[in-house]
N, C-alpha and C positions, 0 to 999 in steps of 0.2 A: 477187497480194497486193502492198503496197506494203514495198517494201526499210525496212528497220531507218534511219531517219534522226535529226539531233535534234528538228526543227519539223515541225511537221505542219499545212498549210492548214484552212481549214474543211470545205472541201469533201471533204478526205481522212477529218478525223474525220468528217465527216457521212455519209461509207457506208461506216467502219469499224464506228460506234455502230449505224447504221441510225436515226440522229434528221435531221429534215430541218434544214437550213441557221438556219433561218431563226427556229428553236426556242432551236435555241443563242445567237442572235444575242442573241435576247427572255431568256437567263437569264444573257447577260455583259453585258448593257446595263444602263445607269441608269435609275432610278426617277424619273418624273418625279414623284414626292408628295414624296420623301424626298431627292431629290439623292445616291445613294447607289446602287454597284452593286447589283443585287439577288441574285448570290451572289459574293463572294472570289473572287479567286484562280483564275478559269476559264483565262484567257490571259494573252499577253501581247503590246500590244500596239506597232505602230512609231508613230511622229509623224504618220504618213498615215493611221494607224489599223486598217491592216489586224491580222487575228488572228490568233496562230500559237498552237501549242497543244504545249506536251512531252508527255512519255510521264505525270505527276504530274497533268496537266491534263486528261488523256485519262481518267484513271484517275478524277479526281471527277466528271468528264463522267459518265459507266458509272454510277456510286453514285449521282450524280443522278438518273438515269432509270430506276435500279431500284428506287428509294425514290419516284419520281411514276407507274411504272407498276408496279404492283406484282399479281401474278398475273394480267396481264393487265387490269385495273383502273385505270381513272384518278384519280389522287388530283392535284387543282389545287390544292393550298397548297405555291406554292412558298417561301412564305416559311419552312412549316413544315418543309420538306426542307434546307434555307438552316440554320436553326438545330441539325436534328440534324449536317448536316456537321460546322459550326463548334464543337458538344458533343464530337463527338469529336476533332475537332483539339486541342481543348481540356484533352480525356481523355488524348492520348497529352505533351501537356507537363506537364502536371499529375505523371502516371509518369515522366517524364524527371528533373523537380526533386524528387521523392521519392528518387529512385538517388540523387541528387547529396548531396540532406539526409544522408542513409542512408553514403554513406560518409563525410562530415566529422564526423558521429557517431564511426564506428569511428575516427577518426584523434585523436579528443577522448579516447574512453574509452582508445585505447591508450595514451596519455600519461598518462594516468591509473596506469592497470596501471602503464607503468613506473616511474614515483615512487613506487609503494606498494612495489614489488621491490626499487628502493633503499634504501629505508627501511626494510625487512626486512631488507636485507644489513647494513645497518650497524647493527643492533639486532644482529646473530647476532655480527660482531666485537667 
C-alpha cells in the first residue's frame, strides 16, 4: 500500500481507483468544443504540466467513477456526472451561507430583545 503522503502521481491514483491513466487524463483535460476543463477541480497541476492529485482530488476521482460506472453499468454522460458534482458543491455552500444568514439573524433579534428589556425596565421605574 502506498504510505499516507500529500500528492499523489497519476499513476498511484490510477491503481488506487483501479481507473486506467489515461481515463483520468480524458476527465482533467480540456474540451476542445468549449475551451473549458471538462470537470473542476480534478488536480493540480505544475508549469510542465504534470498532475498531482490530494486526498480532496482523490476523493471526487472515486465519486466520478461511481456516478459513470454505476452497478456495474456504463453511463457515458460525463458532462452529466460533471454537473451532479458541481450541484452538490453547490448544495454544501448554499448550507454553509444559510448557518451564516442564520446567525446574524440571532445577533439582530437579540438586540432587538435587548432594547425591548430596556424599555421595559424603565417603564417599571
Amino acid at each position: 500500500m502506498i504510505s499516507e503522503k500529500k500528492y499523489y502521481s497519476i499513476r498511484e491514483v490510477s491503481q488506487m481507483l483501479d481507473i486506467k491513466e489515461h481515463v483520468i487524463r480524458h476527465w482533467d483535460s480540456i474540451d476542445p468544443k468549449t475551451n473549458k476543463l471538462r470537470i473542476e477541480d480534478l488536480s493540480i497541476r505544475t508549469k510542465g504540466g504534470t498532475r498531482f492529485f490530494n486526498k480532496s482530488h482523490i476523493k471526487r476521482i472515486s465519486n466520478l467513477k461511481n456516478i459513470l460506472k454505476e452497478n456495474g453499468k456504463r453511463n457515458y454522460t460525463l458532462d452529466l456526472a460533471s454537473k451532479f458534482i458541481s450541484k452538490n458543491k453547490k448544495n454544501k455552500k448554499l448550507n454553509i451561507d444559510e448557518e451564516k444568514s442564520d446567525s446574524s439573524n440571532f445577533k439582530g433579534d437579540f438586540n432587538k430583545i435587548r432594547k425591548i428589556t430596556k424599555n421595559l425596565k424603565s417603564l417599571i421605574k
